[in-house]
C-alpha positions in Angstrom: -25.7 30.5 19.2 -24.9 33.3 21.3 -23.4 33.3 24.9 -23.4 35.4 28.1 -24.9 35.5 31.5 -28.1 36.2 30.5 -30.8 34.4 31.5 -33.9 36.3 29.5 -36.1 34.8 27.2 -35.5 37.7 24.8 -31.9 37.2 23.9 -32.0 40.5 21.6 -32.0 43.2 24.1 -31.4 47.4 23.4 -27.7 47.6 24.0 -28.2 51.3 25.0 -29.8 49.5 28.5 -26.2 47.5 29.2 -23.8 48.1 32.2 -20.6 49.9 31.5 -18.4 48.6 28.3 -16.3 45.3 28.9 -12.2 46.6 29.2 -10.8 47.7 25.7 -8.3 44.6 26.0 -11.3 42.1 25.5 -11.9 43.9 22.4 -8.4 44.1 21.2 -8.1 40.2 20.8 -11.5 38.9 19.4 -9.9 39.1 15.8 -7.1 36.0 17.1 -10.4 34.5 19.4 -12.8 34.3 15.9 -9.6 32.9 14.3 -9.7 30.3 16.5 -13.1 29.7 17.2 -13.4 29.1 13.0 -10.8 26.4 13.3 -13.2 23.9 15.6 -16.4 24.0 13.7 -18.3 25.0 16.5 -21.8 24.8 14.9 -21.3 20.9 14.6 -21.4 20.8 18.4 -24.5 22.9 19.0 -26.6 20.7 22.3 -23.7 18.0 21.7 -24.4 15.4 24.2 -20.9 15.1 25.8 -20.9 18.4 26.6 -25.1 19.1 27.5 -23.6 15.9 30.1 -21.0 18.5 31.5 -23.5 21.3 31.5 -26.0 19.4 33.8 -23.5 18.0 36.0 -21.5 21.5 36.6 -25.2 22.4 37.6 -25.7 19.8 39.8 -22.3 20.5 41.9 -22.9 23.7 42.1 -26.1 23.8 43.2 -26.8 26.1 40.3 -30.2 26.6 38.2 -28.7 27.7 35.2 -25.2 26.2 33.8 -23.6 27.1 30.4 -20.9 26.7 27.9 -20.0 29.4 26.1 -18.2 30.8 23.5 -17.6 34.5 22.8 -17.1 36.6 19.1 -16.7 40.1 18.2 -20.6 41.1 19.5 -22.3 37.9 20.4 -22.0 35.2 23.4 -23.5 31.8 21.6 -24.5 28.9 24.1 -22.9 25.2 22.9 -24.8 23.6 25.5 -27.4 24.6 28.7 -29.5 24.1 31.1 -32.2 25.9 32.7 -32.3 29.0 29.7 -34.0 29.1 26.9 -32.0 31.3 24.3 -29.2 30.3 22.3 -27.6 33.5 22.3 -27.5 36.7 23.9 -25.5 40.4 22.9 -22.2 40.4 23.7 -22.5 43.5 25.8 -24.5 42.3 29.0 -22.6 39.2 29.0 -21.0 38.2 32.6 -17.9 36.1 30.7 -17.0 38.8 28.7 -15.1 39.5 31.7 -14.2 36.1 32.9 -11.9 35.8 30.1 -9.5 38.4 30.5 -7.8 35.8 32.9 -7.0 32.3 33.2 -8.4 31.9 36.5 -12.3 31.2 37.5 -13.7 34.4 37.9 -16.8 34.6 40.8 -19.1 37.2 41.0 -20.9 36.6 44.5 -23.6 39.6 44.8 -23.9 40.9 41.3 -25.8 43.9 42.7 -23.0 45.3 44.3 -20.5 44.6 41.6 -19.8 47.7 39.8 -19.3 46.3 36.9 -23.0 44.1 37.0 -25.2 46.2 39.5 -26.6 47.9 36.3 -27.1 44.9 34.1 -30.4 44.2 32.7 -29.9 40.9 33.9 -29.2 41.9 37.4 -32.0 44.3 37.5 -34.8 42.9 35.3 -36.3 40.0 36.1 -33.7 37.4 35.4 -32.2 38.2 38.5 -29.3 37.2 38.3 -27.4 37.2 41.5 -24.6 35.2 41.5 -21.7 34.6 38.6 -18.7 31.9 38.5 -17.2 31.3 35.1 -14.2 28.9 34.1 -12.4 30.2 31.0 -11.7 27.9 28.2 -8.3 27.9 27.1 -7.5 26.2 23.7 -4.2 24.3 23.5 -2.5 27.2 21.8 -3.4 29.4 24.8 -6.6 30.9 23.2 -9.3 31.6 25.0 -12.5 30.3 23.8 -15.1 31.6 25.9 -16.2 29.5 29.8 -18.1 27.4 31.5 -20.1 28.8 33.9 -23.0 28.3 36.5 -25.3 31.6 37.4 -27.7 31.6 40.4 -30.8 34.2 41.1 -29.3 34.0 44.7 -26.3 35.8 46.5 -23.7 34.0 47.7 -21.7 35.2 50.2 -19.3 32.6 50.6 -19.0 31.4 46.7 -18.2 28.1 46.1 -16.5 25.7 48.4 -13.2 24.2 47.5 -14.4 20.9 46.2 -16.9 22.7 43.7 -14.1 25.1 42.5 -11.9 22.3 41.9 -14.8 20.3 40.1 -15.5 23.6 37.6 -11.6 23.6 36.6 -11.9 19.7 36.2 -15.1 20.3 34.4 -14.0 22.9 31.9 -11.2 20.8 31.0 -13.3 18.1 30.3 -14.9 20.7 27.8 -12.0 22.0 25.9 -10.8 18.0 25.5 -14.3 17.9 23.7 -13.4 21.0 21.9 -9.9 20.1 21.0 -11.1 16.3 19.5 -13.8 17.6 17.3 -11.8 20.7 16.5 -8.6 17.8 14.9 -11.4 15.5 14.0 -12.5 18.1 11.9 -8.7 19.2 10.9 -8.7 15.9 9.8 -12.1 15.6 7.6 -10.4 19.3 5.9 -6.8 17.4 5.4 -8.2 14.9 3.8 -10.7 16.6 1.3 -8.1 18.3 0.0 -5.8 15.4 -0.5 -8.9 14.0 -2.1 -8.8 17.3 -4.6 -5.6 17.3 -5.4 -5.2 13.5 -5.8 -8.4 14.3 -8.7 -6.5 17.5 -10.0 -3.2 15.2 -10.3 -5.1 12.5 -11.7 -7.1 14.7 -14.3 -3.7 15.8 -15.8 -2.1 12.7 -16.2 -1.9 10.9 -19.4 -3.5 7.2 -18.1 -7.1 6.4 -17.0 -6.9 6.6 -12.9 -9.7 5.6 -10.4 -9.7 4.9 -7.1 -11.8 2.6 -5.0 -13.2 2.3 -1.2 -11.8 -0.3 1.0 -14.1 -3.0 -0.3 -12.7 -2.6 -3.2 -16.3 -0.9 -4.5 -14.7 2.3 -7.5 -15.6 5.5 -6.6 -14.2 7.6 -8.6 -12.8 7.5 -12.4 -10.6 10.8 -14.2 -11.6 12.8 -16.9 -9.0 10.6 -18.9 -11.1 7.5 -18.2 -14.3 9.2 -19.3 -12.7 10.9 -22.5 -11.1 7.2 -23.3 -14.3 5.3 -22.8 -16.9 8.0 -23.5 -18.9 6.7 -20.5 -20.7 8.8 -18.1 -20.3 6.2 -15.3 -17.3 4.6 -13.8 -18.7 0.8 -14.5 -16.0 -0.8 -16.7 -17.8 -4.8 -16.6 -19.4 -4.0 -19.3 -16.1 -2.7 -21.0 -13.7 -5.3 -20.7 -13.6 -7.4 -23.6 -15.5 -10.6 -22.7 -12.7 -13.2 -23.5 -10.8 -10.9 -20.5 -13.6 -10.4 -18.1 -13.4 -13.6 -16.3 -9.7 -13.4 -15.5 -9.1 -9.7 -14.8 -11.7 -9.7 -12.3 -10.0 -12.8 -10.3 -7.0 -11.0 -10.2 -8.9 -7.6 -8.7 -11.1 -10.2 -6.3 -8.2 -11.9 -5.0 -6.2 -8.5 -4.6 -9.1 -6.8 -2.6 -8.8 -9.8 -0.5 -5.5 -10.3 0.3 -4.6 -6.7 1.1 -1.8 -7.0 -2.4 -1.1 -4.9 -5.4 -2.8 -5.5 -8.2 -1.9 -6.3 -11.6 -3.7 -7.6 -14.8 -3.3 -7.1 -18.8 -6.9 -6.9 -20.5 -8.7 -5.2 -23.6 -10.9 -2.1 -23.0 -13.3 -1.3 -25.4 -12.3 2.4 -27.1 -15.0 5.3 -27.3 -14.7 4.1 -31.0 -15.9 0.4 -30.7 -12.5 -1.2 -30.8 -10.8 -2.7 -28.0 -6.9 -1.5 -27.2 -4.7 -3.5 -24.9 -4.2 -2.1 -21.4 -1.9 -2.7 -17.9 -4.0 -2.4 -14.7 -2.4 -1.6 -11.9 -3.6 -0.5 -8.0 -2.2 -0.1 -4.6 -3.9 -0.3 -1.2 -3.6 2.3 0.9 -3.4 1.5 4.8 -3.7 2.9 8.4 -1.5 3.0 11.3 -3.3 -0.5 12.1 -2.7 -1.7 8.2 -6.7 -2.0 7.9 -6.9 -0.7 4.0 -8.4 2.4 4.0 -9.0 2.9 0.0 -7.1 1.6 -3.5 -5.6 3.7 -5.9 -5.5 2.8 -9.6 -4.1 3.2 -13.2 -4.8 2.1 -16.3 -2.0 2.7 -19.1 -2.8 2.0 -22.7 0.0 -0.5 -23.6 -2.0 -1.5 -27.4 1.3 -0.8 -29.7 3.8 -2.3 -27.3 1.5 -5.7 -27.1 0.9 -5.8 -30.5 5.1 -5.1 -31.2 5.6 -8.0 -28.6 3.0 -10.6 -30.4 5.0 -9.6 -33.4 8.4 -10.2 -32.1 7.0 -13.5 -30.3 5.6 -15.2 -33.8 9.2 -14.0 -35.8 10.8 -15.4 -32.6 8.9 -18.7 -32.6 9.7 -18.9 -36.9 13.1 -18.2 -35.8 13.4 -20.8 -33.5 11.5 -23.3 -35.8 14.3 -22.7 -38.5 16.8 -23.3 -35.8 15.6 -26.5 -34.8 15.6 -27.7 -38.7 19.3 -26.4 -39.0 19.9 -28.9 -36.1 18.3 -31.9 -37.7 19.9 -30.8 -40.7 23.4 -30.9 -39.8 22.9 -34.5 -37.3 22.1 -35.4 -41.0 24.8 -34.0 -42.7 27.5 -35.3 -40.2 25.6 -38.9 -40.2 25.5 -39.0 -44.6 29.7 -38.0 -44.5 29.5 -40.9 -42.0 29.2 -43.5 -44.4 31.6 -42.1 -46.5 34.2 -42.0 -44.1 34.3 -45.7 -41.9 37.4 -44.7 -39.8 35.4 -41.2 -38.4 32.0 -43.1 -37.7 32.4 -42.8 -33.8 33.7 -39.6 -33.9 30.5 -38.8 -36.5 28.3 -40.5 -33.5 29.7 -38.2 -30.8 29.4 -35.0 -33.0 25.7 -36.3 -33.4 25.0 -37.0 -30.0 26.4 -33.5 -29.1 24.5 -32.1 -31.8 21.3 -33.2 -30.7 21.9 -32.2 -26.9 21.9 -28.8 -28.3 18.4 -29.2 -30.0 16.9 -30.7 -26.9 18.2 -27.4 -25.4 17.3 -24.6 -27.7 14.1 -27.1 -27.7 13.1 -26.5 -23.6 14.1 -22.9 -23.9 12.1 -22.0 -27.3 9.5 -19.7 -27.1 6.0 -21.2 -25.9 7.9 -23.8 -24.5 8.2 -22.5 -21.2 6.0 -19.4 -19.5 8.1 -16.6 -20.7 10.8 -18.3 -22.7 12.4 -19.6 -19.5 12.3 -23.1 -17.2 13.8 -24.3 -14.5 17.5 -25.8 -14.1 16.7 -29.1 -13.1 14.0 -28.9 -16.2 16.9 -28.5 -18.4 18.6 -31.2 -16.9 16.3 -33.6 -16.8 15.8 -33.0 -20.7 19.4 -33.4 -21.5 19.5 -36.5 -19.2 16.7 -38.1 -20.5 17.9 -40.3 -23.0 20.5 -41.8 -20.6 17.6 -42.7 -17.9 15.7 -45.5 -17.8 11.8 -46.3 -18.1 11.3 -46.0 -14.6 14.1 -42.8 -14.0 15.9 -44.3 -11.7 19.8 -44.2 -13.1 19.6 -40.5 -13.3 18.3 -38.5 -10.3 18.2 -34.9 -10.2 17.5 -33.0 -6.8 17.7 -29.8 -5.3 16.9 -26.0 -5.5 15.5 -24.9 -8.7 17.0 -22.1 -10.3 16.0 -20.4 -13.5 17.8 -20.2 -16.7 17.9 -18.5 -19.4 18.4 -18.7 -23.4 21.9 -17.7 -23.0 23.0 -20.0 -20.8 21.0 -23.1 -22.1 23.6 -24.0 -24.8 26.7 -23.9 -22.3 25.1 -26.6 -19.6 23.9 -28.7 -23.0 27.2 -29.2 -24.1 28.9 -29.6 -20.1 26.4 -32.0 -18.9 26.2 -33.6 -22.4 30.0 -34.4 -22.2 29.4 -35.8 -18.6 26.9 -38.4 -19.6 28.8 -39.3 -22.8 31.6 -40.3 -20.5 29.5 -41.8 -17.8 27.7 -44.0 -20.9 31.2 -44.9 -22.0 33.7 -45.2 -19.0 31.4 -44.4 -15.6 28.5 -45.5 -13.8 26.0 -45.6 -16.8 28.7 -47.6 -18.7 27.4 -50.2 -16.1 23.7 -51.7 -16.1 23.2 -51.2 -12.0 25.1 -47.7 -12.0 23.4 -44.6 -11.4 24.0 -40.8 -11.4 22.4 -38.5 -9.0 22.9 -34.7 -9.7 22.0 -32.4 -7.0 21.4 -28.6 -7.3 22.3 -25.7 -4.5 22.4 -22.2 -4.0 24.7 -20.9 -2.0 27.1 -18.0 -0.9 29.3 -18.6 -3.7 26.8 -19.1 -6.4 24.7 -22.2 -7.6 26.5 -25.4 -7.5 25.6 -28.7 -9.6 26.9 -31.9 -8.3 27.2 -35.0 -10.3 27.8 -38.5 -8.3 28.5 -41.6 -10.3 27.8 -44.2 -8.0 28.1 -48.2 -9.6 30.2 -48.5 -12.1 34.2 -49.2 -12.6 36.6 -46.6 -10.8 36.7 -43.4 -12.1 40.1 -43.0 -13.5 41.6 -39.6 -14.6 42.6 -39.7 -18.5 46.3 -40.1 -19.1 46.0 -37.0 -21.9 43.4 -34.4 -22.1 40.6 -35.3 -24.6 38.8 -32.8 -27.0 35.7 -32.8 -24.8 37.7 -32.0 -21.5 38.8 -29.4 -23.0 35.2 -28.1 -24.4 33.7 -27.8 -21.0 36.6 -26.6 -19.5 36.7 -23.5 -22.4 32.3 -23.7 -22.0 32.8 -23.2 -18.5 35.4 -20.3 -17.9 34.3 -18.4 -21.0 30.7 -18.6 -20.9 29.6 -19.5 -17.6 32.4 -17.8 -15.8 32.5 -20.7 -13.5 34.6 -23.5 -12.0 34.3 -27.3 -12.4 35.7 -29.5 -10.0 36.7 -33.4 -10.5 37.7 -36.2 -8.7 37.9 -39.6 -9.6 36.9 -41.9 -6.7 36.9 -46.0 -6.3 33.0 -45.5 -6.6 32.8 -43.3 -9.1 33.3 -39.7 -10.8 32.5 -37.0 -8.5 32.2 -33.2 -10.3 30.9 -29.9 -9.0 30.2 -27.4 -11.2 30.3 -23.9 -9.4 28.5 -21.1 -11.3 28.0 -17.3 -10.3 23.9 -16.7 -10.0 24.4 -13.2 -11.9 25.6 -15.6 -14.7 22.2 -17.5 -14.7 
């Protein structure tokens, strides 16, 4: 589109015919003015309705037939939006705004034909007749100036516009350039962003995993050329590849994901280029606005076959391991219970070690692998296993409450053998010694660490032992050594009373 004053239908007029040149300085900065004009995509707002709005209404308050906005390169004037002309465009060199933007200011030529500068333009003297100029320059945010907007009469006006219309042309034209400016960042915008798109697929096309991305709806887009290579697929569709004992479950997790707005995460088998299926870790991130609506996910697929299959391995030797384990428990209860018989004067002491023995089956037994999700339960799990043979049918003599705080292997044995020792004495000389006794042991976290109380309610008075017994001073070595933590005792009318104060880093 090309802008100036002219009015003619024929916008490609001799330029021999034109009035004298525009100032050199006009000249001297269209290089920085096509610069800037390139950076707002002008040809996306040709007759845009916003501004064919301001047009007609600049025409209207001026009283003017003809009403334009204009922008201005190195030899054309190109028309963003008009009324009352038919062109799109006209020659640089008998446009009117050539001049008007050499200022700032509204520049109002009021009898064109005694103007020296327009008295010889073929629009002046042909039969345009152009008679009257006033032009509002467009100034860009960074002070460039664009081109105007301007109104052009076939009449002389002798006293140009009032006040109220000058005032309304500045408003006007700044109206315009807010237009300007919003598709000229809307567009900044669109640019920014299709080249993050090409270098997130540059990135992801030299990476070693499979990477995709997805629209907000969770719909995939795109896939990278390590997806395609890996799958030797065309498409991005994976249904089809996932192995169909995996199917089911993988796309749960990515269903529930999409909806929630979380990361995802899911272990499944793809089928190879080759037929076979490998084991893989999917993984994806939502990406949000300023408002947290998510505007697109970003995925990766990592090929974690050789690690699975060294971790099924590990798992079945650890699961034979553990198996042996177990027998080497039965087998020594059964040792220590044979050299019983052949020793009368040790059989309680054989009946302890037994007892003892067997609390740390029952504990290698809850922590064994396949016996809880990852090798790991609960503390009040372990309890309530070690306990168990001191409860009754109904569980009421033992009650265990509380937080619930994981455990692991290594600290499994330790509790077996304190909490083992507890309910040996509690059977023999406390609450459970007694048929309407009871024990409640409560668990806590807290600033010092997790704490395990143990309540004898019931039974005789809890009486503290005259000498220090071989299982007093287990627990006491269990607990400082291997739990690094503190038990506390006090023997009450109604019963024993211990805390057992561990550090959680120990846990």
């Amino acid at each position: 589109m090309r802008y100036g004053s002219g009015i003619a239908d024929n916008p490609h007029l001799e330029s021999e015919t034109i009035a004298p040149p525009p100032p050199p300085t006009a000249i001297g900065k269209d290089t920085r003015r096509e610069r800037a004009l390139s950076a707002f995509g002008l040809d996306d707002l040709a007759d845009d309705a916003e501004l064919s709005s301001i047009v007609e209404f600049a025409g209207k308050l001026c009283g003017a037939p003809v009403s334009l906005v204009t922008t201005l390169d190195g030899s054309t004037q190109h028309f963003l939006a008009k009324t009352g002309i038919e062109a799109n465009e006209t020659p640089r060199d008998v446009s009117f705004c050539t001049y008007a933007i050499q200022s700032t200011e509204m520049m109002e030529v009021r009898d064109t034909t005694v103007d020296e500068r327009f008295r010889d333009n073929p629009f002046v003297t042909g039969e345009e007749h152009v008679r009257y100029y006033a032009g509002v320059p467009l100034v860009s945010q960074r002070g460039d100036i664009l081109g105007t907007l301007c109104v052009l009469d076939r009449e002389a006006r002798p006293d140009g516009l009032d006040t109220f219309q000058r005032e309304g042309m500045e408003l006007l034209a700044r109206a315009v350039m807010r237009r300007l400016e919003s598709h000229r960042k809307t567009l900044a915008g669109k640019v920014a962003r299709e080249r993050g798109e090409a270098m997130f697929r540059m990135l992801a096309n030299s990476i070693p995993d499979l990477a995709w991305s997805a629209d907000a709806s969770g719909k995939r887009d795109y896939f990278n050329k390590r997806w395609h290579e890996f799958t030797g697929t065309k498409d991005g569709g994976d249904g089809h590849l996932i192995h169909p004992d995996d199917r089911d479950e993988t796309y749960r997790k990515w269903d529930e994901a999409v909806k929630a707005g979380t990361p995802y995460e899911a272990q499944y088998r793809l089928r190879h280029r080759d037929g076979s299926y490998r084991w893989m870790l999917g993984r994806a991130m939502p990406v949000e606005d300023a408002d947290g609506s998510i505007l697109r996910w970003f995925g990766t697929i990592t090929d974690i076959d050789s690690a699975h299959r060294e971790a099924e391995g590990r798992e079945i030797l650890a699961r034979e391991l553990s198996h042996r384990i177990k027998n080497i428990f039965a087998l020594v209860s059964g040792l220590v219970a044979l050299k019983a018989r052949e020793f009368p004067e040790a059989e309680d002491y054989a009946i302890e070690l037994g007892q003892t023995i067997q609390a740390l089956g029952r504990a290698h037994d809850f922590i064994r692998p396949g016996h809880m999700p990852g090798g790991k339960g609960g503390l009040r799990d372990l309890l309530k296993e070690l306990l168990a043979p001191y409860d009754d049918k109904d569980g009421d003599r033992v009650t265990i409450a509380g937080d619930d705080v994981p455990v692991t292997a290594q600290v499994s044995t330790p509790f077996a053998l304190v909490f083992h020792e507890l309910a040996t004495n509690a059977a023999k000389y406390g609450a459970l010694s007694d048929p309407d006794g009871k024990v409640e042991v409560t668990v806590a976290r807290g600033d010092d660490g997790v704490s395990i109380d143990w309540v004898e309610q019931g039974g005789p008075p809890a009486q503290e032992a005259e000498q220090e017994g071989f299982g007093t001073r287990l627990i006491t070595m269990t607990v400082d050594s291997q739990l690094n933590g503190k038990l506390d005792r006090e023997w009450r009318d109604s019963g024993l009373h211990a805390r057992l104060t561990v550090p959680e880093s120990s846990l």
